[in-house]
KOLGU-433174 format. One record per residue: residue in three letters; x negated, y, z of N, C-alpha, C, O, CB in turn. Coordinates in steps of 0.2 Angstrom, whole numbers. Each point is the difference from the previous one (the first is absolute). Glycine has a CB too. Layout:
PT     r     nc1     nc2     nc3    cac1    cac2    cac3     cc1     cc2     cc3     oc1     oc2     oc3    cbc1    cbc2    cbc3
PT   ala       X       Y       Z       X       Y       Z       X       Y       Z       X       Y       Z       X       Y       Z
...
//
This chain:
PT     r     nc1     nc2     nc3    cac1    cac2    cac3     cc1     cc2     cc3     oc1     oc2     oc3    cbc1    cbc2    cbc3
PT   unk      93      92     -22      -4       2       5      -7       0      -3      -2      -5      -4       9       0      13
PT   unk     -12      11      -9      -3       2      -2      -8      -1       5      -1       4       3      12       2      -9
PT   unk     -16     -13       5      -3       0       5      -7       4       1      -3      -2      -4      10      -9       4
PT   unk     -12      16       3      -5       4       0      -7      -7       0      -1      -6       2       9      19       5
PT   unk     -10      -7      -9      -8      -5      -2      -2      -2       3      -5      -3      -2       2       6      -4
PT   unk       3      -4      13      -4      -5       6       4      -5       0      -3      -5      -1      -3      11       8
PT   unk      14      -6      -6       5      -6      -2      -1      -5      -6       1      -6      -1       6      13       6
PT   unk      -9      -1     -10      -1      -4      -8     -10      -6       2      -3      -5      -2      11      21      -7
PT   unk      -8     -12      11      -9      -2       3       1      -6       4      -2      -5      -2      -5      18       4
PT   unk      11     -13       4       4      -6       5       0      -5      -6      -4      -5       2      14      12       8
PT   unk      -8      -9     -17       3      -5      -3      -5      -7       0       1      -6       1       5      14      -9
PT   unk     -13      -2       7      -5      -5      -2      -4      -3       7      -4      -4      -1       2      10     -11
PT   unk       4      -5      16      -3      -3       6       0      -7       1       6      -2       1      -4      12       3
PT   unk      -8     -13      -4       0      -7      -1      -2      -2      -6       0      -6      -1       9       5       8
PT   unk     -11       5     -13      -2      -2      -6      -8       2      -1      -2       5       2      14      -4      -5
PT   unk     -15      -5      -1      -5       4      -5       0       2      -6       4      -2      -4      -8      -4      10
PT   unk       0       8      -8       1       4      -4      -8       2      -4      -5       1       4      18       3       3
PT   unk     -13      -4     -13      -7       3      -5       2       7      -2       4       1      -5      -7     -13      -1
PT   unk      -1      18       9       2       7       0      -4       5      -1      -4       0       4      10      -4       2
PT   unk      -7       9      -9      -4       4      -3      -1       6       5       5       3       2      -1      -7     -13
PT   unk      -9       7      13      -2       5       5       2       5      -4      -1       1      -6      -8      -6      12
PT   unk      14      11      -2       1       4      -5      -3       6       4       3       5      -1       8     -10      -7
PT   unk     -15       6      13      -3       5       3      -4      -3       6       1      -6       2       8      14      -7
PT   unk     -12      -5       7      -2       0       8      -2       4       3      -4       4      -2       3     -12       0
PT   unk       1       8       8      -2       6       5      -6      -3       6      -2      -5       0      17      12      -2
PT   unk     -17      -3       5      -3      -1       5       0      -8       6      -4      -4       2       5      18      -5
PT   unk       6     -14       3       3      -5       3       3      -7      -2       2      -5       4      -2      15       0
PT   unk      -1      -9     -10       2      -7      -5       3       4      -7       0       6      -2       4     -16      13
PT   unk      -1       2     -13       2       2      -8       6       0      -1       4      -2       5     -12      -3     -11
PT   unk      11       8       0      10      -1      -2      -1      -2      -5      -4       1      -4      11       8       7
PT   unk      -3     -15      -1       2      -5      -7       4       0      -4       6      -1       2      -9      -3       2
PT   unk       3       6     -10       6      -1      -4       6      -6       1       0      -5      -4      -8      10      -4
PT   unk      10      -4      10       5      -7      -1       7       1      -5       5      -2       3      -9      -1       8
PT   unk       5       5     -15       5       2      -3       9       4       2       6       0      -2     -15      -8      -4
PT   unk       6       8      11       5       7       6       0       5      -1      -3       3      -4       0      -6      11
PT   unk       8       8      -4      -1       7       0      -7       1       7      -3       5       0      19      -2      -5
PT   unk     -16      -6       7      -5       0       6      -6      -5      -2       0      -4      -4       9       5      14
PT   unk     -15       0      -6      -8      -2      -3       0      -4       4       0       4       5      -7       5      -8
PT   unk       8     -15       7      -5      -6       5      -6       3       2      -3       0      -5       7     -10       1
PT   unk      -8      13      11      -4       1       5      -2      -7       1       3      -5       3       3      16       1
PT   unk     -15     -10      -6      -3      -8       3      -6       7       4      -4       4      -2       5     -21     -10
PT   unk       0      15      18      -4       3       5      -8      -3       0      -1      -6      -1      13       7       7
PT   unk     -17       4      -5      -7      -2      -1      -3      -7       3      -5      -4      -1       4      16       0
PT   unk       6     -13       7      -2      -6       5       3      -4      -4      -5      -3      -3       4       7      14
PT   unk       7      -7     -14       3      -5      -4      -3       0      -7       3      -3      -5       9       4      12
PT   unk     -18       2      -8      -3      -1      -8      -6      -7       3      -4       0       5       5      16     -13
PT   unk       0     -21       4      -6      -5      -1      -7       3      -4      -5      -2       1      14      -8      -2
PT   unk      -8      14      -3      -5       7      -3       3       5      -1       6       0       1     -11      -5      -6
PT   unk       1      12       4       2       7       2       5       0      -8      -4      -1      -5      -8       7      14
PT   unk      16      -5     -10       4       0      -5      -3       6      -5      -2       4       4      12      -9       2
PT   unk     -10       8     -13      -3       6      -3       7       0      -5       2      -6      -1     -18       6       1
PT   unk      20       6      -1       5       1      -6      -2      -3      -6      -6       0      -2       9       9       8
PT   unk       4     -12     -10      -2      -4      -6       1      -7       1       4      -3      -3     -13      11      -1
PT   unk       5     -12      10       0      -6       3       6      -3       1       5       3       2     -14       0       2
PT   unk       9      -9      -6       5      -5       3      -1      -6       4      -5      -4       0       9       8     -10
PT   unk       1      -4      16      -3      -3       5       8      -7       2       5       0      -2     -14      14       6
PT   unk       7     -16      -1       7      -8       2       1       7       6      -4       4       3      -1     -23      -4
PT   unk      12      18       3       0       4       7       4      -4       3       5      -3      -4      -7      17       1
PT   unk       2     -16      11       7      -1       4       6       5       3      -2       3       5      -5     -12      -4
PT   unk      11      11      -2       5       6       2       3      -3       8       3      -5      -1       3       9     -14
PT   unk      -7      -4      18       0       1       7       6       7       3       1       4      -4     -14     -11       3
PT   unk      16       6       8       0       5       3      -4       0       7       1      -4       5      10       5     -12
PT   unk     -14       4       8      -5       2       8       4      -2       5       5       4       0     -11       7      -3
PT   unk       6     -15       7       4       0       8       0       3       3       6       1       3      -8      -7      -1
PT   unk      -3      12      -2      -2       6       6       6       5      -4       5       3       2     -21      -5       2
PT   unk      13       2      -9       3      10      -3       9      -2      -5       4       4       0     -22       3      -4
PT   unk      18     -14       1       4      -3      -2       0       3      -7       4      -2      -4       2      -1      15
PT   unk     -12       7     -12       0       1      -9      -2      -5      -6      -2      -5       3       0      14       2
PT   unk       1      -9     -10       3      -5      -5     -10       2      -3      -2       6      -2      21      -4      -1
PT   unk     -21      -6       3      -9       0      -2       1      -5      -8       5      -2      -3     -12       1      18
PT   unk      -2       1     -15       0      -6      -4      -7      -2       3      -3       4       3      10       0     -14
PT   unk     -10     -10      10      -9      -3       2       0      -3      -5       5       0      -4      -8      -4      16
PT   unk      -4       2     -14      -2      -4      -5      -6      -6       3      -4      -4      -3       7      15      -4
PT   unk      -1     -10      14      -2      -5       5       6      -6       0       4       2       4     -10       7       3
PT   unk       6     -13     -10       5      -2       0      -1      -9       4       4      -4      -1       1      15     -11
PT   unk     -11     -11      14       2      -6       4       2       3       7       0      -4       4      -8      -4     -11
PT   unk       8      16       9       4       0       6       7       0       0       3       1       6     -11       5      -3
PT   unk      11      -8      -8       7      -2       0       4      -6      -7       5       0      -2      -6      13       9
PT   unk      -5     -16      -7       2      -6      -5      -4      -6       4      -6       1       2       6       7     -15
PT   unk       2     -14      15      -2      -7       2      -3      -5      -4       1       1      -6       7       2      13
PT   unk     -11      -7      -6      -4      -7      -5       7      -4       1       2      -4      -4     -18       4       6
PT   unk      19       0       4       5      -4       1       8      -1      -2       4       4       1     -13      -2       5
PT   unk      12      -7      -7       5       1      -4       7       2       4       2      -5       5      -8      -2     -13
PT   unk      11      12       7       3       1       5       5      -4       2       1      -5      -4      -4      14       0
PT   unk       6     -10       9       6      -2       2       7      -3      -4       5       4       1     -10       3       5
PT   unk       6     -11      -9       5       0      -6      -3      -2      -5       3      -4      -3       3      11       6
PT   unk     -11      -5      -5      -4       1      -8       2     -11       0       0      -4       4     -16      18      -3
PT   unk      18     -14      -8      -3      -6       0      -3      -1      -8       0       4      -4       9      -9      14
PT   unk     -10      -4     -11      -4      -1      -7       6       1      -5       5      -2       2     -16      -7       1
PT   unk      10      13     -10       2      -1      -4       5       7       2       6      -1       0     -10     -12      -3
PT   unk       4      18       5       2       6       0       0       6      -5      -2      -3      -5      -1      -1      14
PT   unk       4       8     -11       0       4      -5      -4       6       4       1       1       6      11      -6     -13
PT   unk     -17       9       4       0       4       5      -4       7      -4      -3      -2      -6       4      -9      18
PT   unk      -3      17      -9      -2       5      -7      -7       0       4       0       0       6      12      10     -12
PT   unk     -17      -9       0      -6       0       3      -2       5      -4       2       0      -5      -3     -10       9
PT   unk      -3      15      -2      -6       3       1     -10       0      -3      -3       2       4      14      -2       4
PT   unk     -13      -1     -12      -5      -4      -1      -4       8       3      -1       5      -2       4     -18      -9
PT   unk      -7       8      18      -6       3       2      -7       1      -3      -2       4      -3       7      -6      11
PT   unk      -8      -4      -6      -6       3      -3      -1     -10      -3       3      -5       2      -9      20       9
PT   unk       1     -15     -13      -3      -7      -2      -6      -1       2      -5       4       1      11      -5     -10
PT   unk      -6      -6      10      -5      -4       6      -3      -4      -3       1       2      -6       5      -3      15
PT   unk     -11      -5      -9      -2      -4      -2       4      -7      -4      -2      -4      -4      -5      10      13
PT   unk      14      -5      -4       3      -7       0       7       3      -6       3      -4      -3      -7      -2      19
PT   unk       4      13     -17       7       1      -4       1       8       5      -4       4       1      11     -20      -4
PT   unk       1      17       4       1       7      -2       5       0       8       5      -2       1      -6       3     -18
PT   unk      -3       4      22       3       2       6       8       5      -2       0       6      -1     -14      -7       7
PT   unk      20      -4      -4       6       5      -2       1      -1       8      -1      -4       4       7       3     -19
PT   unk      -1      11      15       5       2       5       5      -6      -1       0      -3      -5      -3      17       4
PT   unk       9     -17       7       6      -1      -2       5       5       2       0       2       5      -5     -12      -6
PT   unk       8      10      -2       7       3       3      -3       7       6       4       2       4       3     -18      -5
PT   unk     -13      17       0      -2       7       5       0      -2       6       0       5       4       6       2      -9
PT   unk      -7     -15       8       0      -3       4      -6      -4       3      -2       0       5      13       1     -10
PT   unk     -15      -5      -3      -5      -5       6      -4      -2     -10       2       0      -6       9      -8      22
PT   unk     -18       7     -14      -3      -2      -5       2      -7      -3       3      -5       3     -11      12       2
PT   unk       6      -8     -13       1      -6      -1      -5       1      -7      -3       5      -2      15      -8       8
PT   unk     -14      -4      -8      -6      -2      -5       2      -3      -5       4      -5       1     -12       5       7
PT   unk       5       3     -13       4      -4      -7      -7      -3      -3      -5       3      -1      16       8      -4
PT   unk     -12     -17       3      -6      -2       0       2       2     -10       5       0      -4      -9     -13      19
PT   unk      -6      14     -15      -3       0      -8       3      -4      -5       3       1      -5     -13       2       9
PT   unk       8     -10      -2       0      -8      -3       9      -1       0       3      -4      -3     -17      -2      10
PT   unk      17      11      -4       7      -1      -4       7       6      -3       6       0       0      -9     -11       7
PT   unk      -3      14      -8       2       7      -5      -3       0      -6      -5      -2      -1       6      10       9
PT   unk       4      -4     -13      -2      -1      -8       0       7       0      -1       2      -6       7     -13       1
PT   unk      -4      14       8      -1       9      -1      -4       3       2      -3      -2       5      12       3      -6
PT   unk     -10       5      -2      -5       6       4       4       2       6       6       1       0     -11       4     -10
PT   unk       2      -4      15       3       6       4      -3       6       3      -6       0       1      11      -9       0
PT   unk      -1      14       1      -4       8       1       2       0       8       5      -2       3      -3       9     -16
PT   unk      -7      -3      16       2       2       7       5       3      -3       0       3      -5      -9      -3      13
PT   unk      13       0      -1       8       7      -1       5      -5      -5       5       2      -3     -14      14       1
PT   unk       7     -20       2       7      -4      -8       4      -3       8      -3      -2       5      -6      -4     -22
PT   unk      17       7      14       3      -2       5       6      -5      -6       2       1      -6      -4      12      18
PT   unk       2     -18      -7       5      -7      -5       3      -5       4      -3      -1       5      -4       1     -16
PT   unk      11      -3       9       1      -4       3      -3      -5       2      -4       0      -5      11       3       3
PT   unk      -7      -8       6      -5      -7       4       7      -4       2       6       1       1     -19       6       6
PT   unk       8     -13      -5       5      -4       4      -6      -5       7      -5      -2      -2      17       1     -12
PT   unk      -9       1      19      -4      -3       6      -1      -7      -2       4      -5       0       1      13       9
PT   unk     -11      -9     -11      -1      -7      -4      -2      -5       7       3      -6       0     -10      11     -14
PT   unk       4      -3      18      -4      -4       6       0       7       9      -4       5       1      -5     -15     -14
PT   unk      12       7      18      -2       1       5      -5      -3       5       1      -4       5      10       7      -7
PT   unk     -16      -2       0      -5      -4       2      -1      -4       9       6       3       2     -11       7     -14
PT   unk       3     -13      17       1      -2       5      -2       7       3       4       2       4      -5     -16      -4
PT   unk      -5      19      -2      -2       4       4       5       8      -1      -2       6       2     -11     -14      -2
PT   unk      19       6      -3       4       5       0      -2       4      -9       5       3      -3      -6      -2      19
PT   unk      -4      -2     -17      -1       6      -8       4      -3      -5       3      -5       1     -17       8       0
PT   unk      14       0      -3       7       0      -8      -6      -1      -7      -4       5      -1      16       6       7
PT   unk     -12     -18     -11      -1      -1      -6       8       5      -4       6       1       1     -16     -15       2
PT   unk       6      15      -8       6       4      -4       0      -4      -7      -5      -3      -1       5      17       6
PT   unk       6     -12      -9      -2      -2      -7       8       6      -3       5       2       3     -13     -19      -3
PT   unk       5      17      -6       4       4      -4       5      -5      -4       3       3      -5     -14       5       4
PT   unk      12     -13       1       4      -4       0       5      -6       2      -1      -6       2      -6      11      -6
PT   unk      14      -3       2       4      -6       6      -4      -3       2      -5      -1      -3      14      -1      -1
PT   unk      -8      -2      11      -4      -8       2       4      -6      -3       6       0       2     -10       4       9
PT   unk       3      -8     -14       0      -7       1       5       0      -6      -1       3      -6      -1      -6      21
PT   unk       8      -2     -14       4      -1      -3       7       5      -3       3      -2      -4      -9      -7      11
PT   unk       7      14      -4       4       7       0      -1       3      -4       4       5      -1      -3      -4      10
PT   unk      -7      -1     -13       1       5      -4       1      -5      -8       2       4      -5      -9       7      15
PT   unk       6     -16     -10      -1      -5      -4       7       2      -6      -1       0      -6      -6      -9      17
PT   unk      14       9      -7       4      -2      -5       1       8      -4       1      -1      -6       5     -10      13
PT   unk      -6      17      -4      -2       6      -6      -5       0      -2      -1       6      -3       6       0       7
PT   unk     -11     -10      -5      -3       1      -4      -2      -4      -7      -4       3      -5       3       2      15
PT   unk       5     -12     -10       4      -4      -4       5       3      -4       2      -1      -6      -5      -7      15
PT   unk       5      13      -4       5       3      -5      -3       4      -6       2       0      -6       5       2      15
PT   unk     -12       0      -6      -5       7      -3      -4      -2      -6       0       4      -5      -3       0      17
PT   unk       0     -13     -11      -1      -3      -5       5      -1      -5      -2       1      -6      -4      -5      13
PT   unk      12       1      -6       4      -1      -6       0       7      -1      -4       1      -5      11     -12       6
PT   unk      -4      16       0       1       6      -4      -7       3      -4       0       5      -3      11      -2      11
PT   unk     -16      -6      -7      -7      -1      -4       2      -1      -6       0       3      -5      -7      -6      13
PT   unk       8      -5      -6       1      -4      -5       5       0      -6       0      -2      -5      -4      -2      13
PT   unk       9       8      -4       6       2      -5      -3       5      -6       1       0      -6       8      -1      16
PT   unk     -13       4      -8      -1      10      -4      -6      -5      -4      -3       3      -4       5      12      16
PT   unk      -3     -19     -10      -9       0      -4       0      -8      -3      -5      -4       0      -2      14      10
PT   unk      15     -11     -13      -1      -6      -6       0      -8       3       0      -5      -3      -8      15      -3
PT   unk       9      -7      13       1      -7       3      -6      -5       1       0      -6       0      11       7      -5
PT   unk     -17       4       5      -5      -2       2      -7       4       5      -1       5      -3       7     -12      -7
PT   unk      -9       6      14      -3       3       2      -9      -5       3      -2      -4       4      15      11      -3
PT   unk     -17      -3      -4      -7      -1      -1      -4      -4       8      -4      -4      -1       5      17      -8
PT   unk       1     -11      12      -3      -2       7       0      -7       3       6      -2       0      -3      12       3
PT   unk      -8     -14      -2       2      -6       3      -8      -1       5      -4       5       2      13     -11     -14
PT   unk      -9       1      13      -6      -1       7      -6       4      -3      -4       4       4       7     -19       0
PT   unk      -4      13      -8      -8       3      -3       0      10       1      -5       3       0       4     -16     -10
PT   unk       7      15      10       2       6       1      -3       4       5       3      -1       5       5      -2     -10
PT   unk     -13       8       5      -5       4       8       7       2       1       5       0      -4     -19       6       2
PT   unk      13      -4      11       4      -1       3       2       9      -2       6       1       0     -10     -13      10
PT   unk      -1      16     -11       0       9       0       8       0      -7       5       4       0     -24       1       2
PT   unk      17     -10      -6       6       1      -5       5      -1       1       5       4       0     -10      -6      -6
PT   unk       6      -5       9       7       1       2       1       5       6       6       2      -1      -3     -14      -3
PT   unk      -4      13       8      -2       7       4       4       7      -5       5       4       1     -21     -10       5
PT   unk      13       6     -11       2       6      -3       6       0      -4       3       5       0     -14      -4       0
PT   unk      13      -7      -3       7      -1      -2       7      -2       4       5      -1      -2     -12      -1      -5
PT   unk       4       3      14       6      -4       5       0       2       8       4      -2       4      -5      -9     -13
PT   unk      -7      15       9      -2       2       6      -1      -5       6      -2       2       6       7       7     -10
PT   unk      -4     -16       3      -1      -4       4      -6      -4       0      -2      -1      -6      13       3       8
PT   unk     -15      -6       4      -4      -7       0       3      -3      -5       5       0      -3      -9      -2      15
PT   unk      -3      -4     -14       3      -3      -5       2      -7       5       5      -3      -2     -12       9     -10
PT   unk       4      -7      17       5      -5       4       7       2       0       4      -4      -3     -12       2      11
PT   unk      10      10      -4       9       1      -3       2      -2      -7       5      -4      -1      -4      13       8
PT   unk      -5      -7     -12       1      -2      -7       3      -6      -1       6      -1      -1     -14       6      -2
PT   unk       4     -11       5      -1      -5      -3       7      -5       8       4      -5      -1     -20       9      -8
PT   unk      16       0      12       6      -4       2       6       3       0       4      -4       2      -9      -1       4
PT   unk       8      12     -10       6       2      -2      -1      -4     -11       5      -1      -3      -4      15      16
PT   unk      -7     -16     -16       1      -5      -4       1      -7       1       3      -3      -4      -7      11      -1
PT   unk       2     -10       8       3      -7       5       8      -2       0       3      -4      -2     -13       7       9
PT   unk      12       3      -1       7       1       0       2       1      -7       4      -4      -1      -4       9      11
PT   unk      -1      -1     -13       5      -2      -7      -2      -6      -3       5      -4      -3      -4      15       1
PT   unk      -7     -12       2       1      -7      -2       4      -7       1       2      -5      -4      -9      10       4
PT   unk       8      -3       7       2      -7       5       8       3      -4       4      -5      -2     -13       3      18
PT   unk      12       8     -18       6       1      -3       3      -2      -7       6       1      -3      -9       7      11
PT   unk      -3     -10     -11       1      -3      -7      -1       8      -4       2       1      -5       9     -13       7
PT   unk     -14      17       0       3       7      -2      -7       1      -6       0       4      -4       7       2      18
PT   unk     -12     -10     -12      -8       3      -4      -3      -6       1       0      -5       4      -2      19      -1
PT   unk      -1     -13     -10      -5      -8      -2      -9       5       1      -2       5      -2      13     -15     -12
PT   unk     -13       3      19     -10       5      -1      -4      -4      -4      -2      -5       2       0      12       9
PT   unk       0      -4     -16      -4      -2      -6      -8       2       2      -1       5       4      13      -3     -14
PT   unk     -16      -3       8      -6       2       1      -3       7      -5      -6       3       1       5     -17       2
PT   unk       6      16      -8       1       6      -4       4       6       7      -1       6      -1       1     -13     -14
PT   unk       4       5      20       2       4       5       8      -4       1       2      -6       0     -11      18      -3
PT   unk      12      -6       5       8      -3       1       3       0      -7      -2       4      -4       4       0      17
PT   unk       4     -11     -13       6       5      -5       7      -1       3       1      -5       4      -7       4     -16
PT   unk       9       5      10       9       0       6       4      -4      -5      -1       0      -7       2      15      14
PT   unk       3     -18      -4       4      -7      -2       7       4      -2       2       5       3      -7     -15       6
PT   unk       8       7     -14       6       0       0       4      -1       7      -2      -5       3       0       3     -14
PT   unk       7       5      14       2       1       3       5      -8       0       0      -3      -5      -2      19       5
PT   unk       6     -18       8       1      -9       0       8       1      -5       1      -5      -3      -9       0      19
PT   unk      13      10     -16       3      -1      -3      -1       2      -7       5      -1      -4       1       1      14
PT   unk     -11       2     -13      -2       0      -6      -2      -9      -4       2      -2      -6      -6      15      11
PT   unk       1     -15       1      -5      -5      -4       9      -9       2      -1      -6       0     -22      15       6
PT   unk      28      -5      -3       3      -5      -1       7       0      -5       4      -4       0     -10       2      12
PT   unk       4       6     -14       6       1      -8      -4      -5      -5       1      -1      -6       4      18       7
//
């Protein structure tokens, strides 16, 4: 079955999206969205008058009245500060990154409800329009959503322990990093805080798996090695 392009257009309803004006007329703009059909953001649903070339966050909605398939770039008329129904901590969830604030980096979730990735615990750049995964770090008492780009807590601990030894395997059975290590480096070798760091090297420790030397880690012979 073969579906026509306002069915094709139907998919995204409920989503956002970073999209390129590929024309406009009197009445608003067409957005590219990589369709055989353009997305329509009508002049009233622009937060600014859009000009061809531009790239804009849009929400894909359908009209109540007429039941056609739009886009806004108003998008707190259909995105909440509050966290939905179900949502809980430690969720997986695709975000959107909107714009940046004072405090860190306003992301879409799920096409659904804002959430906030604070500065002070990211190691990366980020771009409006960049879409990646998050996870719901905190549901705050007044409903808003803290985000982080990293498992919470304890879960994500034992794959990345894994992640370590196979470091340590490829690179001589030792690796450079220990407390004195900025947090941005191990950031860059492992993508995580160095709090997660340092308690997925713990865990191996507490395993007999890696000794930490003040030159960094070095990986142990393995326990049926060291009992021949």
């Amino acid at each position: 079955m073969v579906l026509d392009k306002t069915e094709v257009l139907a998919s995204l309803v409920g989503t956002c999206d970073f999209l390129s004006v590929a024309s406009i007329i009197e009445s608003g703009a067409f957005m590219y969205c990589g369709l055989a059909k353009d997305l329509f953001v009508p002049v009233g649903e622009q937060l600014k008058l859009m000009k061809p070339g531009e790239r804009h966050i849009v929400y894909v909605y359908r009209d109540e009245k007429t039941g056609r398939i739009a886009g806004s770039s108003r998008l707190n008329k259909y995105l909440y500060d509050d966290a939905p129904e179900g949502m809980k901590e430690g969720d997986a969830a695709d975000l959107l990154i909107y714009t940046r604030t004072d405090m860190g980096y306003k992301a879409a979730i799920n096409g659904d409800c804002w959430g906030l990735l604070y500065t002070n615990e990211l190691f990366q750049e980020l771009t409006i329009g960049q879409k990646l995964t998050g996870y719901i770090k905190r549901i705050r008492p007044d409903g808003r959503i803290d985000l982080s780009l990293q498992k919470p807590g304890y879960e994500s601990v034992p794959d990345l322990a894994e992640q370590i030894l196979s470091h340590l395997r490829s690179s001589g059975g030792r690796c450079h990093l220990n407390d004195k290590t900025p947090p941005q480096e191990i950031h860059r070798l492992f993508g995580v805080s160095k709090k997660k760091f340092k308690m997925a090297v713990g865990n191996l420790y507490k395993q007999r798996l890696v000794a930490i030397t003040e030159g960094g880690i070095d990986l142990l012979p393995d326990l049926e090695s060291r009992k021949k």
